[in-house]
C-alpha positions in Angstrom: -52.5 179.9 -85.3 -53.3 179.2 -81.5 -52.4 181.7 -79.2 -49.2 181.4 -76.9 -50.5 181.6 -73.5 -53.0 178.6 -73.5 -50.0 176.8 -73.2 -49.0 178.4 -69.9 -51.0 176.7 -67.0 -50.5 173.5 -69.5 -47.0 173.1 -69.0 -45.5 169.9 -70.6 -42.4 169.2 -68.2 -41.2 165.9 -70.4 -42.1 167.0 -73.6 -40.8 164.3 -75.4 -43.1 161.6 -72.6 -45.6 163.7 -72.6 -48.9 165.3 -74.9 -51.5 167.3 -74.4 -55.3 166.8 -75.2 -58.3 169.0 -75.3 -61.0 168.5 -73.3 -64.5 169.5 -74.6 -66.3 171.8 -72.8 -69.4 173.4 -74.4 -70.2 176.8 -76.5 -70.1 180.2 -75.0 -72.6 182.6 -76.0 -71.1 183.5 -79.1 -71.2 179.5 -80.0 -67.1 179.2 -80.3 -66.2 175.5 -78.8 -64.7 175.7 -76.0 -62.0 173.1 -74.1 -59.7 172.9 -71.4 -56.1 171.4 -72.3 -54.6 169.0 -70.4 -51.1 167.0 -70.1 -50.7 163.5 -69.7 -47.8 160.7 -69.8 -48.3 159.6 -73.4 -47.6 155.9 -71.6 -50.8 156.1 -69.4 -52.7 158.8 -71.3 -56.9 158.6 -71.3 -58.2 157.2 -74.0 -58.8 160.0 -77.3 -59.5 160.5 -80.4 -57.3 162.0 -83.1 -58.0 164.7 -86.1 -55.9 164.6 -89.0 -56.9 167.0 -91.2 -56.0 169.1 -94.8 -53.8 172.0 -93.6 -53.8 173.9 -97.4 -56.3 176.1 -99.0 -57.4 177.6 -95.7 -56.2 180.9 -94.8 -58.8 182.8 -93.0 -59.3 182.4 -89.4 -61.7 182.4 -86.8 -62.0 181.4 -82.9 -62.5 178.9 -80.9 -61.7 179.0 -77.0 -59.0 177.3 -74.7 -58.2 177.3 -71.5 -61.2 180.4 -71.3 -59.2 182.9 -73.7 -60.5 183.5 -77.1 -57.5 181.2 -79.4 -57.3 181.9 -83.6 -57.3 178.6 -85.9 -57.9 178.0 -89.3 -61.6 178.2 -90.1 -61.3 174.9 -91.5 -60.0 173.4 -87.8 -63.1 175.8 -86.4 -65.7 174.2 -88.6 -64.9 170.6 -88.0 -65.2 171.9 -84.2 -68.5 173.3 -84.4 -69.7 170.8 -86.7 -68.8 168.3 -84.2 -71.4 170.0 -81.7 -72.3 165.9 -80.9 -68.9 165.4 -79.3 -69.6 164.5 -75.4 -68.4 167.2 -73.1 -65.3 165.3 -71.1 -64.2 163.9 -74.4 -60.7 164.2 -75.6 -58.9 165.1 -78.8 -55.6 165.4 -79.9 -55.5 167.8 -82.7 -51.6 168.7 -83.7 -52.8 172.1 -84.7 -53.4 173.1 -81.3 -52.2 170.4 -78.6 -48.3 171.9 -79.6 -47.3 174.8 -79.3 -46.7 175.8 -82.9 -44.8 178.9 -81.6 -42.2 176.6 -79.4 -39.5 174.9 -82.0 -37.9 172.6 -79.3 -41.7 171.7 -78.8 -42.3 170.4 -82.1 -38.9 169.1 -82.1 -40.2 166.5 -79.0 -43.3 166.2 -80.4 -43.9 165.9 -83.7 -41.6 162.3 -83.7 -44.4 161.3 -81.4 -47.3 161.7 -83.7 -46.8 158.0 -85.1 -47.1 156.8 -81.6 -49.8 159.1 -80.9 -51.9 157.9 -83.7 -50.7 153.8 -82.9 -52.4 154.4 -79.5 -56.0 155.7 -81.0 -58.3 152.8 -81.8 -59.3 152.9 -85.3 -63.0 154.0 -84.7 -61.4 156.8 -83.1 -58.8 158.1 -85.8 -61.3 161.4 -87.2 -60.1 162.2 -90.7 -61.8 165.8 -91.8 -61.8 167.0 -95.4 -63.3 170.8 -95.6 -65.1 171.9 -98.9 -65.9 175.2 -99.3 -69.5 176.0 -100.5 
């Protein structure tokens, strides 16, 4: 999945206080979506959006770019990115795939008992489900 080092100037010092959410930035040149991560205090975090998505049936991969490195997800994570083209650049998501460090366990450990607060604090309208079909 992502790539270890985005996580590195993206520290999260209270991980179990704290989240991270990516900023949208634009496409480079080879049209990957590309985004900054940032931390916040999950008590005084920006307002955000939230992607749940299906995790099975996808195995191939493709890029995307965090942070300015080149970062592998799934390619159905990458299409729901570029397909989202519309999204603002400044706006924020929280997308589990990618704003944890799936490589970290005590990470997930802190974080993943958030993610039912996490979603509580995205307004409905906000709360993105994406279902990938294959053509």
């Amino acid at each position: 999945m992502a790539s270890h080092s985005i996580y590195a100037e993206c520290q999260l010092p209270e991980p179990d206080r704290m989240i991270r959410l990516l900023e949208v930035e634009d496409f480079d040149r080879e049209s990957r979506p590309c985004f900054k991560l940032r931390s916040y205090r999950l008590d005084s975090a920006p307002e955000f959006s939230a992607l749940s998505r299906m995790w099975w049936g996808q195995d191939q991969e493709n890029s995307i770019v965090i942070n300015a490195q080149p970062t592998t997800v799934l390619l159905n994570l990458r299409n729901f990115l570029t397909i989202n083209r519309v999204s603002p650049q400044g706006e924020l998501l929280w997308i589990d795939a990618l704003c944890i460090d799936q490589k970290s366990q005590n990470e997930k450990k802190a974080q993943v008992p958030l993610m039912g607060r996490i979603y509580s604090l995205v307004s409905t309208d906000s709360k993105i489900v994406y279902m990938y079909t294959q053509y």
